[in-house]
N, C-alpha and C positions, 0 to 999 in steps of 0.2 A: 395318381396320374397328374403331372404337370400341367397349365394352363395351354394351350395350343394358340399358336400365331405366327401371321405373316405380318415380316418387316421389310424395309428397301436393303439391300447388302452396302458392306460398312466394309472398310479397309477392315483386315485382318479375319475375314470371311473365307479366300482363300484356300487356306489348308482342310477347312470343313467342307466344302463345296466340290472342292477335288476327290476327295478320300468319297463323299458319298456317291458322286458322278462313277468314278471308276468300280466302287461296289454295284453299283446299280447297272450297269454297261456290263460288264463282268458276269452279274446273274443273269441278266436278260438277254444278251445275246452272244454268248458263246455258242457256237455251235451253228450259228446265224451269218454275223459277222466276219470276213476273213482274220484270221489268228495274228494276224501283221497290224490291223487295224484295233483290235484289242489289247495285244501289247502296247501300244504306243499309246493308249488309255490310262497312264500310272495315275497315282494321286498326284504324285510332284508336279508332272507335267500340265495338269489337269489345275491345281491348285493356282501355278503364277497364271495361267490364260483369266482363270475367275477372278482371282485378286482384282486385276488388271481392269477387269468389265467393271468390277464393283469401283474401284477408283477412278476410273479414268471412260464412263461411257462416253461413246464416240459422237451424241448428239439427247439434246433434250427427250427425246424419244424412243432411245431407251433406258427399260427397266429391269432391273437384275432384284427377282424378290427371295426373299429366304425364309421359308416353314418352319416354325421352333417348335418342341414344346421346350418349357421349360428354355432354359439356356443351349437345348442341344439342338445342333439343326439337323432336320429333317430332311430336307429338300429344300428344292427351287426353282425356279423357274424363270426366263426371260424374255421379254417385249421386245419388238424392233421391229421399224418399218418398214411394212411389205416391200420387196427385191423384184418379186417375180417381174418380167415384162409384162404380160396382161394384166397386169393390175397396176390402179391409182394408188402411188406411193402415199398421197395426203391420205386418203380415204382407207386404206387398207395396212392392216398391221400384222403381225407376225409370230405367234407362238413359236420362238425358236427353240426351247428345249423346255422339259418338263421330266424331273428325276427327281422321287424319289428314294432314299437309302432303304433297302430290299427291309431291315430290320424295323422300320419305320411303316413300312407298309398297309394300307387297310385300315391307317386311322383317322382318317380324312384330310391329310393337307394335300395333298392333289386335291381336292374341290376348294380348300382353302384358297391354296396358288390361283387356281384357277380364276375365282371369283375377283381374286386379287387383281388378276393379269386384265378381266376385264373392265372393271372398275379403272383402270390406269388406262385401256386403250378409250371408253368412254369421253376422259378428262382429259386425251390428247386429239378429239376428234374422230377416231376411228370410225367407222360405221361396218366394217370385217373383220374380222380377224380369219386368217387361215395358219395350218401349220401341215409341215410333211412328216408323214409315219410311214415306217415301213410297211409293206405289204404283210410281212410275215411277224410283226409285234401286235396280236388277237389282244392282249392285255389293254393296252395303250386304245388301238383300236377302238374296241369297246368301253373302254371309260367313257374317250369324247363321245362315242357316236351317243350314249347312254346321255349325257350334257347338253348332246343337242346339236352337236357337230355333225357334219355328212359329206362324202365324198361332194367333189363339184368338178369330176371328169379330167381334172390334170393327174399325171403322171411322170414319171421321170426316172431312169434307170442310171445310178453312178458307178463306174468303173472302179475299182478299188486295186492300186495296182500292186500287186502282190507277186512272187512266184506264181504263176498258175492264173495268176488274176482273178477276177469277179466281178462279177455284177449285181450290184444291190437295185433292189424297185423299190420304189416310194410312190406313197397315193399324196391326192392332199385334197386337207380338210377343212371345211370354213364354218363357218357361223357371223349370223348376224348380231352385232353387239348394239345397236341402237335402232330404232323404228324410223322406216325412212320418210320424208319429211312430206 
């Protein structure tokens, strides 16, 4: 087995990040997801949106990190400053994705990422971190909440608009990343 590590994403990330985002999308929520919103999940598509974060983040605050072992990546994950309205944009940060490639799975870069992700909101000031998960992703779910994460009573349903339409629910989940003062 190769050496396991998280690094910051690098131009030419891209095509890897895409291909394992849509594997992962792909496994996990088929069936979940409307069929409209999963198409439009290619690698390609998937690949320039990443590239793109990795060259070009839109503020010191965020972080686009990538899971390796060895030379192949794994996964990844991205930082950015809390959005929500109820929350201090300074003070609170943002778990916005976390994928693992399904083949990759279970070998611990998701805790990796993770430690990673908070480490980076420590050293930009954070003192939260929150992220939104689907209602109906029990995997995900259960990671954070196992990590130390817990609901904190927001919700939020997205329309997805499709033929027939839908509606996705999202919880969301925080954690304390710093001892408050």
């Amino acid at each position: 087995m190769t050496d396991p590590y998280v690094r910051p994403a690098h131009a030419g990330d891209g095509p890897a990040l895409g291909a394992a985002h849509a594997r992962a999308w792909h496994d996990a929520y088929t069936g979940v997801l409307p069929s409209a919103a999963l198409a439009a999940a290619t690698p390609e598509a998937l690949a320039a949106e990443w590239e793109d974060a990795a060259i070009s983040p839109p503020s010191a605050r965020h972080h686009l990190l990538v899971a390796c072992a060895g030379p192949t990546v794994a996964g990844f994950a991205a930082l950015v400053p809390g959005s929500d309205e109820d929350l201090d944009p300074a003070e609170a940060g943002e778990l916005a994705i976390l994928v693992i490639d399904p083949p990759r799975q279970r070998e611990g870069h998701a805790s990796r990422l993770l430690t990673a992700v908070v480490a980076d909101a420590v050293t930009d000031g954070v003192g939260t971190l929150v992220t939104w998960v689907l209602e109906s992703d029990k995997p995900l779910y259960d990671f954070l909440t196992g990590t130390g994460w817990a609901p904190d009573g927001a919700a939020r349903e997205l329309w997805v608009d499709e033929p027939g339409g839908a509606v996705i629910r999202q919880i969301r989940l925080h954690t304390a990343v710093r001892a408050e003062s």
